[in-house]
TINU-423174 format. One line per field, with one value per atom (N, C-alpha, C, CB): residue number from 1; residue in three letters; z, y, x. Coordinates in Angstrom, 1 decimal, decimal comma, padded with zeros to 4 digits. Atoms other than C-alpha are relative to their C-alpha. Glycine has a CB too. Layout:
<recs>
num = c(NUM_...) .
residuo = c(ala_...) .
zz = c(Z_...) .
yy = c(Y_...) .
xx = c(X_...) .
</recs>
This chain:
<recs>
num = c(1_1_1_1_2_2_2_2_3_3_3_3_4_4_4_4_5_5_5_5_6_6_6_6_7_7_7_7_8_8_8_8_9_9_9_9_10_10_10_10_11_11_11_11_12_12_12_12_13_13_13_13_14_14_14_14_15_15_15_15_16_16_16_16_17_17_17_17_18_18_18_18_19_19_19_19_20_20_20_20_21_21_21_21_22_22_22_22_23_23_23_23_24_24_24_24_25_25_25_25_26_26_26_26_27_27_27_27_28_28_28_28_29_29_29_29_30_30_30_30_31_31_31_31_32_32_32_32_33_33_33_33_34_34_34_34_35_35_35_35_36_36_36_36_37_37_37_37_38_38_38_38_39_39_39_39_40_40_40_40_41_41_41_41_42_42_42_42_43_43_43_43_44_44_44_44_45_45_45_45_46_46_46_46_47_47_47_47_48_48_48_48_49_49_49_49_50_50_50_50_51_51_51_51_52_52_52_52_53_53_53_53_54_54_54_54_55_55_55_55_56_56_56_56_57_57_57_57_58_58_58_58_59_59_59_59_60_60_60_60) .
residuo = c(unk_unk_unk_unk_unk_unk_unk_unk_unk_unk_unk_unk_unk_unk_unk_unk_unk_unk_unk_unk_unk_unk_unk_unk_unk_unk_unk_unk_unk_unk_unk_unk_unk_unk_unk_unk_unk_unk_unk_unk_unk_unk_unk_unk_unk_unk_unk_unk_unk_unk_unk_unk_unk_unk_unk_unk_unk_unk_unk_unk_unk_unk_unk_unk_unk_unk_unk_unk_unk_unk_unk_unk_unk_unk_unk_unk_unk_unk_unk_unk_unk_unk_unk_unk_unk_unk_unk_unk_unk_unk_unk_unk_unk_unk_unk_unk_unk_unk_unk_unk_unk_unk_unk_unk_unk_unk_unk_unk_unk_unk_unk_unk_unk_unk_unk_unk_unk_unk_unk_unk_unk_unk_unk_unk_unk_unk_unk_unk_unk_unk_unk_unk_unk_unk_unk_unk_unk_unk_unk_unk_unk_unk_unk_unk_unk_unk_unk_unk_unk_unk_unk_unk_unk_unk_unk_unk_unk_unk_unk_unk_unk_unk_unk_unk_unk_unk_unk_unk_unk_unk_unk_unk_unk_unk_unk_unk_unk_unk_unk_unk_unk_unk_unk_unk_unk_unk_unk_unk_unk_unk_unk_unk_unk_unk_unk_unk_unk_unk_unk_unk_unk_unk_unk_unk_unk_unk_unk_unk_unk_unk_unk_unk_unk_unk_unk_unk_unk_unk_unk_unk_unk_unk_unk_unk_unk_unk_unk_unk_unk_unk_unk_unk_unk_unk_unk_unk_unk_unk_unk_unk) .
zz = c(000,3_047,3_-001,5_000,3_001,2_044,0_-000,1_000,1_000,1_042,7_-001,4_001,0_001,1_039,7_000,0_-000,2_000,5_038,1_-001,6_000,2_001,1_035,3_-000,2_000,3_000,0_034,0_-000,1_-000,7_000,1_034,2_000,4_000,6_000,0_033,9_001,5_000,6_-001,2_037,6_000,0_001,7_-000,1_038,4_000,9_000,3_-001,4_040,1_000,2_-000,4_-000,5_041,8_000,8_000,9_-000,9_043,2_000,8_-001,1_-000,7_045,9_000,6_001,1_-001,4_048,2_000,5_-000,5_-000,4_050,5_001,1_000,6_-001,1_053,0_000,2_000,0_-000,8_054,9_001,1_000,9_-000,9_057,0_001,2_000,0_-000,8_059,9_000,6_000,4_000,3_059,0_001,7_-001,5_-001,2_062,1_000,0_-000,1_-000,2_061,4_-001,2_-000,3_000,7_059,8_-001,3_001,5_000,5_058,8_-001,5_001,5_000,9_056,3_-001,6_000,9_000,8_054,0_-001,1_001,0_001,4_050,4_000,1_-000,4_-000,2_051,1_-001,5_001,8_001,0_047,8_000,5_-001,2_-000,3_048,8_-001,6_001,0_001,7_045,9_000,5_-001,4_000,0_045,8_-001,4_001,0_001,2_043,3_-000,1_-000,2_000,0_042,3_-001,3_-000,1_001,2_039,6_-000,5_000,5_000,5_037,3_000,2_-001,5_-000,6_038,1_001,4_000,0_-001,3_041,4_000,2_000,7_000,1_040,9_000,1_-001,1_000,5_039,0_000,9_-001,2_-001,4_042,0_000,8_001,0_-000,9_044,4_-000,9_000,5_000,4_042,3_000,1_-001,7_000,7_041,6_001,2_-001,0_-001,6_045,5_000,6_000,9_-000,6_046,3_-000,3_-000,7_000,8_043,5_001,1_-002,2_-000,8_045,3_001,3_000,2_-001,1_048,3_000,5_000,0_000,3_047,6_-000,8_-000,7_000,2_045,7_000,7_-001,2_-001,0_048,6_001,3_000,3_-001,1_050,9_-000,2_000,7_000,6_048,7_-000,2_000,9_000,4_048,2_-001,2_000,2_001,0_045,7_-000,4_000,5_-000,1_044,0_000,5_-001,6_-000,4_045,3_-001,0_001,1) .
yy = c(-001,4_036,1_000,0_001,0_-000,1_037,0_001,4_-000,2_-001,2_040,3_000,4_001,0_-000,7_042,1_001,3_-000,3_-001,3_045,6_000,3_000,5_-000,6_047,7_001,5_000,0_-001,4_051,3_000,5_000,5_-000,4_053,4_001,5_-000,8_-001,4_057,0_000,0_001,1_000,1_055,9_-001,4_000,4_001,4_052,6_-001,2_000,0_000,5_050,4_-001,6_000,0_001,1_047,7_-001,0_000,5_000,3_045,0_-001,5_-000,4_001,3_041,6_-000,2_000,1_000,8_039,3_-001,2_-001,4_000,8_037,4_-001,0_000,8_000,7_034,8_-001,2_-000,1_001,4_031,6_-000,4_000,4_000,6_029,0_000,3_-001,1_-000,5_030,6_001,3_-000,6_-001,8_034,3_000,4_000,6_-000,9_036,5_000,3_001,5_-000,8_038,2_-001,1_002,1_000,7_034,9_001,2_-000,9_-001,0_037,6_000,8_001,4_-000,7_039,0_-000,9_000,8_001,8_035,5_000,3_-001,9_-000,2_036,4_001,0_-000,8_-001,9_040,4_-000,4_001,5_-000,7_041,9_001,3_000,1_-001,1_044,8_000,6_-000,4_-000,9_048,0_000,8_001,1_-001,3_050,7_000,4_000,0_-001,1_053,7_000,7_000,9_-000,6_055,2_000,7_-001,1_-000,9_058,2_-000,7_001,4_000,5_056,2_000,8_-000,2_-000,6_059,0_-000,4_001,5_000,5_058,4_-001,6_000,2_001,0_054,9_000,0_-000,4_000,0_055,4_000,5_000,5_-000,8_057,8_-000,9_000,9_000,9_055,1_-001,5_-000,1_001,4_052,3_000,6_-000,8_-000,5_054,7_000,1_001,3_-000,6_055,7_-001,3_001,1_001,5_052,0_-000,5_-001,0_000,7_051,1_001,0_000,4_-000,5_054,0_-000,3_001,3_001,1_052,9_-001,2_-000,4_001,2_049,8_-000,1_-000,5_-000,5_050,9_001,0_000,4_-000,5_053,1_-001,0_001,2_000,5_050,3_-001,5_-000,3_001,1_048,1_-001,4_-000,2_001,3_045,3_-000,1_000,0_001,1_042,6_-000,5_-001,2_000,7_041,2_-001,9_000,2_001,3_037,6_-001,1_-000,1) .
xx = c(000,3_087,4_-000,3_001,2_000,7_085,4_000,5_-001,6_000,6_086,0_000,2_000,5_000,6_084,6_000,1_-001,2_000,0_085,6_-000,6_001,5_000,7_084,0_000,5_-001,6_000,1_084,0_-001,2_000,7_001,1_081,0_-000,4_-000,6_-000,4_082,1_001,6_-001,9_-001,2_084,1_000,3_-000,5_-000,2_085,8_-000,7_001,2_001,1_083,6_000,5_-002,1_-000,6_085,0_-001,1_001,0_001,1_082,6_000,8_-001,7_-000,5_084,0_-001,1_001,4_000,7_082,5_001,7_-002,1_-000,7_084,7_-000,9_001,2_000,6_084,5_000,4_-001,2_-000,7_085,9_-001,0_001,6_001,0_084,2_000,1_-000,1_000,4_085,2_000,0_000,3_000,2_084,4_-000,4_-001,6_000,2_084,2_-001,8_001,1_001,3_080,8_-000,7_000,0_001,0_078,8_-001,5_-000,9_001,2_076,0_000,6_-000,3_-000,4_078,4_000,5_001,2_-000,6_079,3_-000,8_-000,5_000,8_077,8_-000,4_-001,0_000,3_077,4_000,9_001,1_-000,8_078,7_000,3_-000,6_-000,7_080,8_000,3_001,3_-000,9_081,6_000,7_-000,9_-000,7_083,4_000,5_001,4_-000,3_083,7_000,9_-000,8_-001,5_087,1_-000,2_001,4_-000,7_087,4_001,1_000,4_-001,2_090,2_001,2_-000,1_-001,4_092,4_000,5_000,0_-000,1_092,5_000,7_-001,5_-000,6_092,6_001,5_-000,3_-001,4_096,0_000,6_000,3_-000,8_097,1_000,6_-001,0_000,1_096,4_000,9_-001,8_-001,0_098,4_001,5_-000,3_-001,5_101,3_000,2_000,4_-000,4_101,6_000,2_-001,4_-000,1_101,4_001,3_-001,1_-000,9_104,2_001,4_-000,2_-001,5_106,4_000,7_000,0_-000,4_106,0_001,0_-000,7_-000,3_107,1_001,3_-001,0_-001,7_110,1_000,8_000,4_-000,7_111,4_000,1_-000,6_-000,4_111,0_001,1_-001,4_-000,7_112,9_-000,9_001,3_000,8_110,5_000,2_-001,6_-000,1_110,8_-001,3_000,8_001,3_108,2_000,2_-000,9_-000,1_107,4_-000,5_-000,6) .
</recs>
């Protein structure tokens, strides 16, 4: 897995994944993005972190 972020007014997140025996061949060096307002971002890490400390998880 490759992935590359930037800012550019929103957060832009760019991956490619892939293993030799990927399900959908056709998809093997796709670059996939996705665009996140940084707030949001931060929403979505903090909601993750609580998560995660109400379920008692450790880090590993």
């Amino acid at each position: 897995m490759s992935i590359y972020a930037y800012l550019d007014e929103d957060l832009v997140v760019l991956f490619e994944f892939g293993r030799d025996d990927h399900p959908v061949p056709e998809d093997l060096g796709e670059v996939f993005a996705a665009r996140l307002p940084p707030e949001r971002f931060l929403a979505i890490v903090e909601e993750a972190t609580d998560l995660l400390d109400a379920d008692g998880a450790a880090p590993r």
